[in-house]
PQR file with spaces between the fields and no chain letter, atoms N, CA, C, O and H, PARSE charges and radii, in Angstrom:
ATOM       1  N    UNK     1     144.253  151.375  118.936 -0.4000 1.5000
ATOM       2  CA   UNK     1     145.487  150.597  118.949 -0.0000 2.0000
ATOM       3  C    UNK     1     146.563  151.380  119.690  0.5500 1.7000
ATOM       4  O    UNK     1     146.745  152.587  119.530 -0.5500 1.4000
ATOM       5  N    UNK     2     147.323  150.536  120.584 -0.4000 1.5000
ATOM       6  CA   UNK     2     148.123  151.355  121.477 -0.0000 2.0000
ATOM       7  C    UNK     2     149.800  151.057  120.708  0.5500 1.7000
ATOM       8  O    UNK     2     150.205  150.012  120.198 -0.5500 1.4000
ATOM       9  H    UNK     2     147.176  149.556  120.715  0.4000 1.0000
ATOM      10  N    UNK     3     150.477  152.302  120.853 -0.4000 1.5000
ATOM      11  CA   UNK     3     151.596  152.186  120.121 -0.0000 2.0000
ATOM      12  C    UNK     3     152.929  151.444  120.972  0.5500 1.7000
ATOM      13  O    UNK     3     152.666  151.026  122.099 -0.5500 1.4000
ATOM      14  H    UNK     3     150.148  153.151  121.267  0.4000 1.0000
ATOM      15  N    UNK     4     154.077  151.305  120.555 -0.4000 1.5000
ATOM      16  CA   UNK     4     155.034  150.631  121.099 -0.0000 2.0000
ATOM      17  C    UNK     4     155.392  151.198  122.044  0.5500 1.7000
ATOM      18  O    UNK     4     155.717  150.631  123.088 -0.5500 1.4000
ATOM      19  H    UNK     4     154.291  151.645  119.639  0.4000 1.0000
ATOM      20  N    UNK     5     155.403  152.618  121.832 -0.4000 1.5000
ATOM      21  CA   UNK     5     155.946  153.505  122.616 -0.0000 2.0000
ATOM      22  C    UNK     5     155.251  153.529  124.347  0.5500 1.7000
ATOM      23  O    UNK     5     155.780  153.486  125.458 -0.5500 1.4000
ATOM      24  H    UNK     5     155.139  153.078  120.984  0.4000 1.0000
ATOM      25  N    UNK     6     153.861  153.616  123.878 -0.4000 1.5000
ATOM      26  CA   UNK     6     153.061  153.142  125.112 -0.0000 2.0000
ATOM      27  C    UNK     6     153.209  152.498  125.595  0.5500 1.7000
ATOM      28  O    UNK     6     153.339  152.828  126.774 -0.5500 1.4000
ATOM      29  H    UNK     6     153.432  153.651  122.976  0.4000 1.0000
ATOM      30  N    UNK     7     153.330  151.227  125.360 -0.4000 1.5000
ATOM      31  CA   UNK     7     153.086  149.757  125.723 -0.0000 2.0000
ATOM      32  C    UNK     7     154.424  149.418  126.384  0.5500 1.7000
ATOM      33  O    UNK     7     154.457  148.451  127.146 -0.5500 1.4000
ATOM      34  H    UNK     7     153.224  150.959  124.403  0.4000 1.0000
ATOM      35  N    UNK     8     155.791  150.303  126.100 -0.4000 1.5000
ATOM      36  CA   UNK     8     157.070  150.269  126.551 -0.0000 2.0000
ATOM      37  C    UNK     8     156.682  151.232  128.039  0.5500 1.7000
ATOM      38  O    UNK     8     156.951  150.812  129.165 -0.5500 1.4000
ATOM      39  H    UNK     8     155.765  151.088  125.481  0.4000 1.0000
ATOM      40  N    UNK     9     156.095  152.408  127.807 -0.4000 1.5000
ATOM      41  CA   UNK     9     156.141  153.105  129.099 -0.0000 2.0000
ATOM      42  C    UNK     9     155.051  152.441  130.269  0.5500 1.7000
ATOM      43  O    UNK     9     155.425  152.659  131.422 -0.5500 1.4000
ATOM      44  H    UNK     9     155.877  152.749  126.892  0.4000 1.0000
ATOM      45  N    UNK    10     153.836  151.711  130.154 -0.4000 1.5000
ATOM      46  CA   UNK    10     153.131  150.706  130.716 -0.0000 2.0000
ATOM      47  C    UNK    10     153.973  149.643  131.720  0.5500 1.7000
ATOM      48  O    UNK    10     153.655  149.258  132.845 -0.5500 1.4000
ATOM      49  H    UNK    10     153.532  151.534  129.217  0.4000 1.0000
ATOM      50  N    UNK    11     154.991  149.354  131.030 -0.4000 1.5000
ATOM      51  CA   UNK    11     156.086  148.491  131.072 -0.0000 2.0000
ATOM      52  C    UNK    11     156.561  148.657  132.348  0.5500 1.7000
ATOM      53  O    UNK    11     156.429  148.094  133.435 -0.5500 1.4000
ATOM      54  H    UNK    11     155.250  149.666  130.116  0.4000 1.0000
ATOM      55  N    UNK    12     157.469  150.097  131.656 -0.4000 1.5000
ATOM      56  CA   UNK    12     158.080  150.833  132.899 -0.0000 2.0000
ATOM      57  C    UNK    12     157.208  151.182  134.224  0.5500 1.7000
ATOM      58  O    UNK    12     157.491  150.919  135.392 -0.5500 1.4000
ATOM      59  H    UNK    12     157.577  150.554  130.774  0.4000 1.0000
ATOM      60  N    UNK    13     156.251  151.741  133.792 -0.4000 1.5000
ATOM      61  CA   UNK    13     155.275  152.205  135.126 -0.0000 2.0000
ATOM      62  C    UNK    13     155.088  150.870  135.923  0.5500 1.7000
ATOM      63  O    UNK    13     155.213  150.875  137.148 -0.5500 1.4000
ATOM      64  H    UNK    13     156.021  151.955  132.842  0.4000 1.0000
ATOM      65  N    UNK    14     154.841  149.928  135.356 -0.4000 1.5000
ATOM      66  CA   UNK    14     154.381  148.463  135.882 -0.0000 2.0000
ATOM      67  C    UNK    14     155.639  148.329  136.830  0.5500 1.7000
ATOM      68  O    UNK    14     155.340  148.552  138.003 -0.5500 1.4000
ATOM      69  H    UNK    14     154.740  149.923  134.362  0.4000 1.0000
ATOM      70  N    UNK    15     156.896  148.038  136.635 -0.4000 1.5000
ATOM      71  CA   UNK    15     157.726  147.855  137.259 -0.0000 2.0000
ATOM      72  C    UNK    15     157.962  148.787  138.550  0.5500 1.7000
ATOM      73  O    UNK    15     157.984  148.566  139.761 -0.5500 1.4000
ATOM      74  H    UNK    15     157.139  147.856  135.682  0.4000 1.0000
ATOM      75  N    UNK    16     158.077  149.577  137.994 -0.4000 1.5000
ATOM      76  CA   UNK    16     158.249  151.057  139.084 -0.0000 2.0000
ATOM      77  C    UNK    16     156.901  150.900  140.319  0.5500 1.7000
ATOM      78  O    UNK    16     157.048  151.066  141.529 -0.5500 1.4000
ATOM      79  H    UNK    16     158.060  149.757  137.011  0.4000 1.0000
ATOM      80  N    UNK    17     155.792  150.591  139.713 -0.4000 1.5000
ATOM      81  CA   UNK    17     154.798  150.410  140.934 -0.0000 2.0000
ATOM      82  C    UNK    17     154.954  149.352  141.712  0.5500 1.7000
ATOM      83  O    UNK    17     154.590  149.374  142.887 -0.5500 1.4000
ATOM      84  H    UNK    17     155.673  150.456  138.730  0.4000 1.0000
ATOM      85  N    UNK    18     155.541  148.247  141.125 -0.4000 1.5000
ATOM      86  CA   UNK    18     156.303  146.533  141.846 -0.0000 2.0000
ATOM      87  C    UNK    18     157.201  147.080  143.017  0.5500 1.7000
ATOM      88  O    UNK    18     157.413  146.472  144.066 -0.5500 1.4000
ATOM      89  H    UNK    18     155.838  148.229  140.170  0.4000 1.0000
ATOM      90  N    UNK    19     157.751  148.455  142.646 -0.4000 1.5000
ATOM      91  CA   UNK    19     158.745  148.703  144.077 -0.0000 2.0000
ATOM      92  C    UNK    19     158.229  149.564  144.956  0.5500 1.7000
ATOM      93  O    UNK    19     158.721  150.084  145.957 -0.5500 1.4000
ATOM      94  H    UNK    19     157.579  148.949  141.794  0.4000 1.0000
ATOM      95  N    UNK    20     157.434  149.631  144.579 -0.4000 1.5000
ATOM      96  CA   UNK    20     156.591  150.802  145.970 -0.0000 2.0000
ATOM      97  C    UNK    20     156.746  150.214  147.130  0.5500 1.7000
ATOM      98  O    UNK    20     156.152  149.141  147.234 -0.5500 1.4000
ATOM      99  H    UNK    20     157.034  149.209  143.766  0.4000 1.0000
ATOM     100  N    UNK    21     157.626  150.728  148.450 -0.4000 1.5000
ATOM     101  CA   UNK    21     157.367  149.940  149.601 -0.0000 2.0000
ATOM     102  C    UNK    21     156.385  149.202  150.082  0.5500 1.7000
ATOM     103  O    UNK    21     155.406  149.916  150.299 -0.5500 1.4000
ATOM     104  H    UNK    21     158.109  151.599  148.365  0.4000 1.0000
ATOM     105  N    UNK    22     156.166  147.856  150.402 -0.4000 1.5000
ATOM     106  CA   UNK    22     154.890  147.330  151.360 -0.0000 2.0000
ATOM     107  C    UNK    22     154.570  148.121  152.477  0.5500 1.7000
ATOM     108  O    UNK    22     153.392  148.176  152.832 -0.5500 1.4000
ATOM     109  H    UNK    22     156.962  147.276  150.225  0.4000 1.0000
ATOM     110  N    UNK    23     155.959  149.112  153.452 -0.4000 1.5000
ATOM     111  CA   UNK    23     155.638  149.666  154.644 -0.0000 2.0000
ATOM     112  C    UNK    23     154.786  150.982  154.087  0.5500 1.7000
ATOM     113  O    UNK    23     154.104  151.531  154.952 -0.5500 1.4000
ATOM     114  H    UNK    23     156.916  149.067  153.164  0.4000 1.0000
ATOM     115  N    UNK    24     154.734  151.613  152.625 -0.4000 1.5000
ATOM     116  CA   UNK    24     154.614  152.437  152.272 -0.0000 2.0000
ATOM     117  C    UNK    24     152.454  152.527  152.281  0.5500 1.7000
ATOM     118  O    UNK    24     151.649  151.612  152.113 -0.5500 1.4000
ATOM     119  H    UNK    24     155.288  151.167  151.923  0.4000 1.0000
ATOM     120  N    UNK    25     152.259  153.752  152.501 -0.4000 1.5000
ATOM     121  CA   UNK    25     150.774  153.880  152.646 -0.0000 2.0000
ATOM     122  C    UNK    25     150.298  153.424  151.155  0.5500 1.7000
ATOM     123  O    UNK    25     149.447  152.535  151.195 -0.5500 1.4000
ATOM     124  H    UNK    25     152.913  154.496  152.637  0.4000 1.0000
ATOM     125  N    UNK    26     150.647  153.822  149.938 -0.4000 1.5000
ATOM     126  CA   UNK    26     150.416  153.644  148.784 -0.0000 2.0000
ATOM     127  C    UNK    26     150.584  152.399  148.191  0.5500 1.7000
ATOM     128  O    UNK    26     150.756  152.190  146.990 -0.5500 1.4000
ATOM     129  H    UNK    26     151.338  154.544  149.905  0.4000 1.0000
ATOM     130  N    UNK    27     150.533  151.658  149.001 -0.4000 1.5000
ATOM     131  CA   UNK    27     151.202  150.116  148.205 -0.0000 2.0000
ATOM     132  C    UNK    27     150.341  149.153  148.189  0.5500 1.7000
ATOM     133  O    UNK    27     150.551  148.099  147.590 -0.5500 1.4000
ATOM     134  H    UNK    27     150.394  151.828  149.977  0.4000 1.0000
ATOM     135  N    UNK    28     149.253  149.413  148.860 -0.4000 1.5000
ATOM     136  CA   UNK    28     148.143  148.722  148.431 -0.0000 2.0000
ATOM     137  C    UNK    28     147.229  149.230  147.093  0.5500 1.7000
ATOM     138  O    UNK    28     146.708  148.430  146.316 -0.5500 1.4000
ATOM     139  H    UNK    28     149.082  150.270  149.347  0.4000 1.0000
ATOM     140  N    UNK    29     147.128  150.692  146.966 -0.4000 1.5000
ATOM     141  CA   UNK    29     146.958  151.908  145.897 -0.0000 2.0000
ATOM     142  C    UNK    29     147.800  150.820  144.465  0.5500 1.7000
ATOM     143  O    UNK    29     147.339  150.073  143.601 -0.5500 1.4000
ATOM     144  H    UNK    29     147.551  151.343  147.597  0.4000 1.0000
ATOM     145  N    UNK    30     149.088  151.228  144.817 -0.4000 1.5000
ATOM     146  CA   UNK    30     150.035  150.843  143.777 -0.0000 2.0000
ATOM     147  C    UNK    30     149.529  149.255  142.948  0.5500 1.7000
ATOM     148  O    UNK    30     149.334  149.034  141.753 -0.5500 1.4000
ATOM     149  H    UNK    30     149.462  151.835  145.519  0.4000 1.0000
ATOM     150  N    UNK    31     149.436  148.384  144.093 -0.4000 1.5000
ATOM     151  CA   UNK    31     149.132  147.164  143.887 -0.0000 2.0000
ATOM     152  C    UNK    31     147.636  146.950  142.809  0.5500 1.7000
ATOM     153  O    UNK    31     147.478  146.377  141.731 -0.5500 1.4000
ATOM     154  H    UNK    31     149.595  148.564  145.063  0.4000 1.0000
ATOM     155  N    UNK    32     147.065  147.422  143.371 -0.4000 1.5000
ATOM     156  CA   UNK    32     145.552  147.656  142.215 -0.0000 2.0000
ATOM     157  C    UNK    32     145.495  148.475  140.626  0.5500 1.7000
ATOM     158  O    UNK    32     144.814  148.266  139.621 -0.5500 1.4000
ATOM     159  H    UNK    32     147.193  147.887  144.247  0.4000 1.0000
ATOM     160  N    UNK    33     146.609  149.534  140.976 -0.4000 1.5000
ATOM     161  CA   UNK    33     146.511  149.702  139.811 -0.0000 2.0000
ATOM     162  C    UNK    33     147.660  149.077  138.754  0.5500 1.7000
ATOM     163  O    UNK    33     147.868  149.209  137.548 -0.5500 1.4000
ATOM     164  H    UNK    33     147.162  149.704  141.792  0.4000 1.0000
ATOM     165  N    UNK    34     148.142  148.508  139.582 -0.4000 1.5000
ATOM     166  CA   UNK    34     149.531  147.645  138.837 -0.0000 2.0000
ATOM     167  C    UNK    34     148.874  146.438  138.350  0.5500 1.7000
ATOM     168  O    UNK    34     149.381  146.168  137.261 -0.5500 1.4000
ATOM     169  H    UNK    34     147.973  148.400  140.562  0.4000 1.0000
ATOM     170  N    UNK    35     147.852  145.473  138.705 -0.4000 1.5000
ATOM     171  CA   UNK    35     146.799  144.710  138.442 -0.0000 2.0000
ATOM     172  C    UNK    35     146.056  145.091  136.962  0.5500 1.7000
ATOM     173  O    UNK    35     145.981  144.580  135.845 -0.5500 1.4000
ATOM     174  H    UNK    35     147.441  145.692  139.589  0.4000 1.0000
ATOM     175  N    UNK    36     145.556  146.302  137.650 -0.4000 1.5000
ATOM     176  CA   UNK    36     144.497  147.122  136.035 -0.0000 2.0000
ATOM     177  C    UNK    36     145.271  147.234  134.993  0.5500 1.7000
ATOM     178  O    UNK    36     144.808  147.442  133.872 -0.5500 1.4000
ATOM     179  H    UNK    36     145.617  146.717  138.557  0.4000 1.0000
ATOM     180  N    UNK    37     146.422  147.121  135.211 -0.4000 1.5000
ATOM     181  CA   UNK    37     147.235  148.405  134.182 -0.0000 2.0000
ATOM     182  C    UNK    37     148.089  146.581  133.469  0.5500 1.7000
ATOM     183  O    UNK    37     148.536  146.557  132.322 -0.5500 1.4000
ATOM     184  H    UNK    37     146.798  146.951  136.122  0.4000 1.0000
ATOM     185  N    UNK    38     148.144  145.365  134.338 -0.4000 1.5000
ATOM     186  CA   UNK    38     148.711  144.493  133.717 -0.0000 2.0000
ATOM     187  C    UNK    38     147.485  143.390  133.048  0.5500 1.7000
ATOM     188  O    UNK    38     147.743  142.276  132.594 -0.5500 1.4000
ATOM     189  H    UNK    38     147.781  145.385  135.270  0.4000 1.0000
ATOM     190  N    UNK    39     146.409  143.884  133.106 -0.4000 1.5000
ATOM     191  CA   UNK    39     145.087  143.652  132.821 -0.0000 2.0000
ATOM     192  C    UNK    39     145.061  143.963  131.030  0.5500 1.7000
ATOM     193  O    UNK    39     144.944  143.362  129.963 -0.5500 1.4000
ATOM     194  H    UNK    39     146.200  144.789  133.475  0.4000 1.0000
ATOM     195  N    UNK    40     145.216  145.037  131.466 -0.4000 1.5000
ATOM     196  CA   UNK    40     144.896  146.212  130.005 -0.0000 2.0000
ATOM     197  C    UNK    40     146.053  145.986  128.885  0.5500 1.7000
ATOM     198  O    UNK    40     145.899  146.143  127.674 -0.5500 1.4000
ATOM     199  H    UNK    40     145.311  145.525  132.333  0.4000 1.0000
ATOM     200  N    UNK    41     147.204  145.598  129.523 -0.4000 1.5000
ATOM     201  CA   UNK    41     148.613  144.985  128.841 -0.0000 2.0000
ATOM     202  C    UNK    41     148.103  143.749  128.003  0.5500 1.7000
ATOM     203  O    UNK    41     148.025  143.532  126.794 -0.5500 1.4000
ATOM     204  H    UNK    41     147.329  145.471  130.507  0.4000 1.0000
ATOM     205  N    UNK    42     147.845  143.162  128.923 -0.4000 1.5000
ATOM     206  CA   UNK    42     147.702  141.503  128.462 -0.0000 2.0000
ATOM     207  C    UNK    42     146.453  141.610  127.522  0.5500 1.7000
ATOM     208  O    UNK    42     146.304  140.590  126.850 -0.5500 1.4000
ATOM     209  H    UNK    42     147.908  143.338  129.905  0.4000 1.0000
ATOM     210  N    UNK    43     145.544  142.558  127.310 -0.4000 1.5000
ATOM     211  CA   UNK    43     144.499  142.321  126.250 -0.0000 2.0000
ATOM     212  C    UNK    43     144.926  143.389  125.139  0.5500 1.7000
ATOM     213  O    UNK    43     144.436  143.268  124.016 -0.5500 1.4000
ATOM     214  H    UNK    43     145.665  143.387  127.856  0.4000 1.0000
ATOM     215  N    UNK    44     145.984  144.619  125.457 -0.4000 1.5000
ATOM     216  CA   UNK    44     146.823  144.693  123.558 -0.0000 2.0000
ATOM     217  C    UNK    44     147.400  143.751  123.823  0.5500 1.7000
ATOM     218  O    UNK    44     147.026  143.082  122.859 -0.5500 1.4000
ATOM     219  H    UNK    44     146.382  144.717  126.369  0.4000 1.0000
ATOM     220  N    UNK    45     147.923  143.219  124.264 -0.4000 1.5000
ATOM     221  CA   UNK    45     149.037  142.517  123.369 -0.0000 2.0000
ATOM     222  C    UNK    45     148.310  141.099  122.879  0.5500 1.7000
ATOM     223  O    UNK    45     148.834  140.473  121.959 -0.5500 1.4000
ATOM     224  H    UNK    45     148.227  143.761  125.047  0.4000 1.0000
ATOM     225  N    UNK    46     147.462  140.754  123.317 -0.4000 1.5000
ATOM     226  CA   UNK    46     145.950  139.529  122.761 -0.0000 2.0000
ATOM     227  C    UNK    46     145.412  140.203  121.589  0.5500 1.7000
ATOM     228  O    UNK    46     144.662  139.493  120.919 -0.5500 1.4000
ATOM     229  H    UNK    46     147.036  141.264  124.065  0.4000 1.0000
ATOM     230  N    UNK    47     145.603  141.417  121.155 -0.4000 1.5000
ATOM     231  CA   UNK    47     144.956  142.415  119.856 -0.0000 2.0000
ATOM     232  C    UNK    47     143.305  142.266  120.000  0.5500 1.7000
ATOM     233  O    UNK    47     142.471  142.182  119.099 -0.5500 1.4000
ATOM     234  H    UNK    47     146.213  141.994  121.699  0.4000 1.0000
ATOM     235  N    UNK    48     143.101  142.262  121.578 -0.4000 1.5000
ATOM     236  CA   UNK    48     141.851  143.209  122.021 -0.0000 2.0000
ATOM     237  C    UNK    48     141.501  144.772  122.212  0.5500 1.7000
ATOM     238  O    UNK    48     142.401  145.601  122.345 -0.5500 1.4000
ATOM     239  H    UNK    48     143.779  142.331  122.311  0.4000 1.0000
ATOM     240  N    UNK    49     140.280  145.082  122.217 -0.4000 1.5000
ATOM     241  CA   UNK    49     140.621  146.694  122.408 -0.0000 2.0000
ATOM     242  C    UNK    49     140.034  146.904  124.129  0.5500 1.7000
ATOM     243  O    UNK    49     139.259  146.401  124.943 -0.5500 1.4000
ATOM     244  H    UNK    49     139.549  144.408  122.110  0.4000 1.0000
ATOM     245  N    UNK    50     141.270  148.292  123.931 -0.4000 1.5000
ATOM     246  CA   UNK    50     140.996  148.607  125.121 -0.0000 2.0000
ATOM     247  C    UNK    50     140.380  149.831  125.499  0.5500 1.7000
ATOM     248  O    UNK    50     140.602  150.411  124.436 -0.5500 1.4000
ATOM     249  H    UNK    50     141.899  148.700  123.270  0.4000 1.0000
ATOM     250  N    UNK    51     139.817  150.625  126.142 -0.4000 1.5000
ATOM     251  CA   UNK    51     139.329  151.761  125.920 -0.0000 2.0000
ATOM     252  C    UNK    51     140.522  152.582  126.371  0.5500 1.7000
ATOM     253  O    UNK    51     141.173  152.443  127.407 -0.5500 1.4000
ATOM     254  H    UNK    51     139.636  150.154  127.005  0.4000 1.0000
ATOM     255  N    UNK    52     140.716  153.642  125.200 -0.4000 1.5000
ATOM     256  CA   UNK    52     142.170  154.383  125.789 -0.0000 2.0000
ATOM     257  C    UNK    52     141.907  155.253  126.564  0.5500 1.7000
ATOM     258  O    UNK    52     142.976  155.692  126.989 -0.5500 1.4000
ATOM     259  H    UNK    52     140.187  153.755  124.358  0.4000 1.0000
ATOM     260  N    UNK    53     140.996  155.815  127.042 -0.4000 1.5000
ATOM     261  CA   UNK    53     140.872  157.031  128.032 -0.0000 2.0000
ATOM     262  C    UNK    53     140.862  156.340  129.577  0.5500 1.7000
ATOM     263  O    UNK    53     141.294  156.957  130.550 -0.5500 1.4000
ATOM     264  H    UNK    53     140.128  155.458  126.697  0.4000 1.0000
ATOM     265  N    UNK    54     140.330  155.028  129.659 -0.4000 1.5000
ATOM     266  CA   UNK    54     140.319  154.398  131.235 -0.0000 2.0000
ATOM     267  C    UNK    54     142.125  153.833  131.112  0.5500 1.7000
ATOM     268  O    UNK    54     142.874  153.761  132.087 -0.5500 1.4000
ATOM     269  H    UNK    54     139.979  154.527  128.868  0.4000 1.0000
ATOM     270  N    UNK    55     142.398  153.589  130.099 -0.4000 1.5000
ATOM     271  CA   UNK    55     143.969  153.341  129.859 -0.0000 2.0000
ATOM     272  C    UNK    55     144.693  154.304  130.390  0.5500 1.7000
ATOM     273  O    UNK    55     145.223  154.207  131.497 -0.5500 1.4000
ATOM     274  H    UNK    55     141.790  153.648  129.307  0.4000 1.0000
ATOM     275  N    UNK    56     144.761  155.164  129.749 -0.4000 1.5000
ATOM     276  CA   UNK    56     145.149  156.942  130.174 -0.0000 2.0000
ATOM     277  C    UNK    56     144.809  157.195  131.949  0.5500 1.7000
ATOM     278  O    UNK    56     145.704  157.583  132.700 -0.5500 1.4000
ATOM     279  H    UNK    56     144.331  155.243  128.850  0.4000 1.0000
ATOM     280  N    UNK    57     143.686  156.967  132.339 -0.4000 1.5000
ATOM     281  CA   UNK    57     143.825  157.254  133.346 -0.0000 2.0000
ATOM     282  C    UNK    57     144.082  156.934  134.221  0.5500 1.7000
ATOM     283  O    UNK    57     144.286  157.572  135.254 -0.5500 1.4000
ATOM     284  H    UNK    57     142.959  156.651  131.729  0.4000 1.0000
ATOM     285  N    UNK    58     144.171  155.095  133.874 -0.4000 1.5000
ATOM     286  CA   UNK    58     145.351  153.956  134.951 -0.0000 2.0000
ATOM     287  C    UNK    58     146.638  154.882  135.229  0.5500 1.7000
ATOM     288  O    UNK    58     147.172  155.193  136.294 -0.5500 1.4000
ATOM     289  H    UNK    58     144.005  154.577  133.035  0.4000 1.0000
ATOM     290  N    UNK    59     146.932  155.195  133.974 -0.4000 1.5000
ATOM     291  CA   UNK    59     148.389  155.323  133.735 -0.0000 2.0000
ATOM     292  C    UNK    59     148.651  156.609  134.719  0.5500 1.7000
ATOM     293  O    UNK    59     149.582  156.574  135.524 -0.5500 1.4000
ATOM     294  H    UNK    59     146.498  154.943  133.109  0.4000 1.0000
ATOM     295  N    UNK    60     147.652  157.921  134.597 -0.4000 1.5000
ATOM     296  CA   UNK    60     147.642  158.935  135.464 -0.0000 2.0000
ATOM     297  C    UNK    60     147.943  158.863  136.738  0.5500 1.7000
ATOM     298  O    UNK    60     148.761  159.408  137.479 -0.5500 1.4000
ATOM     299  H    UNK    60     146.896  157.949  133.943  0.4000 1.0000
ATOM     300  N    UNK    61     146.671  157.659  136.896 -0.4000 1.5000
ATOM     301  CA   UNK    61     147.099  157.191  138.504 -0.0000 2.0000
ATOM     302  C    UNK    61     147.986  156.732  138.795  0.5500 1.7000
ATOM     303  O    UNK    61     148.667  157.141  139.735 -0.5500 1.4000
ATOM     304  H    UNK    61     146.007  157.216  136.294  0.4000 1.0000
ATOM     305  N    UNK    62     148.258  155.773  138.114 -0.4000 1.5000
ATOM     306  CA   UNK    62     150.158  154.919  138.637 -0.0000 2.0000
ATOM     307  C    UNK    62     151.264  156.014  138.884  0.5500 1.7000
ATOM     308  O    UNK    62     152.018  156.070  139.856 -0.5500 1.4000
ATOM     309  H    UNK    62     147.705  155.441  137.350  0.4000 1.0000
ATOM     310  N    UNK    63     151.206  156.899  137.776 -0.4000 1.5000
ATOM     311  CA   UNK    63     152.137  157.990  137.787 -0.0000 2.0000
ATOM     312  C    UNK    63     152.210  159.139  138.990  0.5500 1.7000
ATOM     313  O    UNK    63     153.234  159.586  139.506 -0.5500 1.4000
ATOM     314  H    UNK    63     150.593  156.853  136.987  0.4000 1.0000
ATOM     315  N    UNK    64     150.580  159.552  139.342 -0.4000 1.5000
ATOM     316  CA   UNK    64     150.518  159.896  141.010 -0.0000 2.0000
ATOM     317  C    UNK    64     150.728  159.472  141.950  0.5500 1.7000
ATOM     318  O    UNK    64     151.130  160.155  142.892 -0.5500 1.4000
ATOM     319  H    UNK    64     149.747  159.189  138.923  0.4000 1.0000
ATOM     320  N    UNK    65     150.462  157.774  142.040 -0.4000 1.5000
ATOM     321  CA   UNK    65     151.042  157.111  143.456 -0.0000 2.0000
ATOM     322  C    UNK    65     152.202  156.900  143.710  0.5500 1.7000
ATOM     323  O    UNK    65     152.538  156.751  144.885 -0.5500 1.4000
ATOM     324  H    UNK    65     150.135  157.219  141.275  0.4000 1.0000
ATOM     325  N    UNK    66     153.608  156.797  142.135 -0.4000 1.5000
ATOM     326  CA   UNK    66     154.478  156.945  142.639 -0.0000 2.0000
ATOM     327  C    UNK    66     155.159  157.944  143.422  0.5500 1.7000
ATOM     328  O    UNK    66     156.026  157.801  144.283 -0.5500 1.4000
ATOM     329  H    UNK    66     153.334  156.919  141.181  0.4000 1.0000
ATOM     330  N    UNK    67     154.327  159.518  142.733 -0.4000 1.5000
ATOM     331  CA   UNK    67     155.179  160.675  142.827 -0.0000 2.0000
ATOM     332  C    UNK    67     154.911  160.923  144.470  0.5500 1.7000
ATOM     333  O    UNK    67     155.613  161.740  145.067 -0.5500 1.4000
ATOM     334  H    UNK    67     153.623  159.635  142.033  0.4000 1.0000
ATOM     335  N    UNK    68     153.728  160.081  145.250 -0.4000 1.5000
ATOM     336  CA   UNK    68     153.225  160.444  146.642 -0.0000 2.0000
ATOM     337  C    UNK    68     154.183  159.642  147.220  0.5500 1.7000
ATOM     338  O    UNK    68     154.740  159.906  148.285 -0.5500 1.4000
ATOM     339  H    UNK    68     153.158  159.418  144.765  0.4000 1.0000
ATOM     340  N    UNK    69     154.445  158.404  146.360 -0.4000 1.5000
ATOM     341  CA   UNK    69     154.753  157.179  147.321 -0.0000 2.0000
ATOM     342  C    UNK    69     156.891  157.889  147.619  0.5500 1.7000
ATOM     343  O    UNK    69     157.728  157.791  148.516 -0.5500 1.4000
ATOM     344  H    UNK    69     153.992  158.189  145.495  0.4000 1.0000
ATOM     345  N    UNK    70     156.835  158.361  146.594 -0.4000 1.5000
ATOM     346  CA   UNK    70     158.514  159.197  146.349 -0.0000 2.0000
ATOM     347  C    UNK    70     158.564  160.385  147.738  0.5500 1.7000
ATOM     348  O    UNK    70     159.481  160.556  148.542 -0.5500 1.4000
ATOM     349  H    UNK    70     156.155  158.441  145.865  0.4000 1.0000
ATOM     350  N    UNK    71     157.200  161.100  147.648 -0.4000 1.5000
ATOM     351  CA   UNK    71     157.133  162.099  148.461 -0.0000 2.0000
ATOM     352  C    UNK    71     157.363  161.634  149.794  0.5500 1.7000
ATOM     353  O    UNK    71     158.393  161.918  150.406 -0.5500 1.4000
ATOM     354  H    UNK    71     156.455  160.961  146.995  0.4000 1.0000
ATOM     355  N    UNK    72     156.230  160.763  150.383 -0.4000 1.5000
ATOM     356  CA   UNK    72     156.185  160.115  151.320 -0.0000 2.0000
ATOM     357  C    UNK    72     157.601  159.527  152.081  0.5500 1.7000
ATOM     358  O    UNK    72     157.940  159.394  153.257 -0.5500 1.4000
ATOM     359  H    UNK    72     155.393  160.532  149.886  0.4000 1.0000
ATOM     360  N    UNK    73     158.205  159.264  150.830 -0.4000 1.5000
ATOM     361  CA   UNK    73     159.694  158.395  151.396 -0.0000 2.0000
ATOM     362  C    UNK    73     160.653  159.741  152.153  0.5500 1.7000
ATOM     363  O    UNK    73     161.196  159.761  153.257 -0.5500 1.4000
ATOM     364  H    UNK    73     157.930  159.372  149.874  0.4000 1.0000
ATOM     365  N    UNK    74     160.606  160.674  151.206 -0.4000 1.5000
ATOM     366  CA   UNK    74     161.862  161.921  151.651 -0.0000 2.0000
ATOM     367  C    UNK    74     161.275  162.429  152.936  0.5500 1.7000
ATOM     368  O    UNK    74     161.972  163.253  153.528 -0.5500 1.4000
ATOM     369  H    UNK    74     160.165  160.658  150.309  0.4000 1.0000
ATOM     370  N    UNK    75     159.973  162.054  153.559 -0.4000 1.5000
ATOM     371  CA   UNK    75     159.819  162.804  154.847 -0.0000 2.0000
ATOM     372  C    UNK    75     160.523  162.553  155.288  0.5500 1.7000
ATOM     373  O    UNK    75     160.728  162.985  156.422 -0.5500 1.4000
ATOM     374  H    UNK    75     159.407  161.384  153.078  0.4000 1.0000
């Protein structure tokens, strides 16, 4: 069972990957896992289970493509 707290930062990440530039290399990246990750949303909040470690590691990834897609921008 995933807690509120999670399911609030999911939230956030979800949004934050919605703004990744289209001109940006990562935004097709972003786009897939913004998919998985609103996938995995929509079945807690249906009070399905989800496996938390492929959860965890959506979330890893979303959290790397922004920090590239951030990097990428300040060149």
């Amino acid at each position: 069972m995933q807690s509120p707290e999670q399911n609030q930062l999911i939230r956030l990440l979800l949004s934050r990957l919605e703004r990744v530039s289209v001109d940006s290399y990562w935004a097709h990246r972003a786009s897939g896992i913004r998919g998985s990750l609103l996938r995995a949303l929509e079945k807690v909040e249906a009070g399905q289970a989800v496996d938390g470690s492929a959860l965890k590691r959506l979330m890893n990834d979303g959290f790397q493509i922004l920090e590239r897609a951030a990097r990428e921008r300040v060149k």
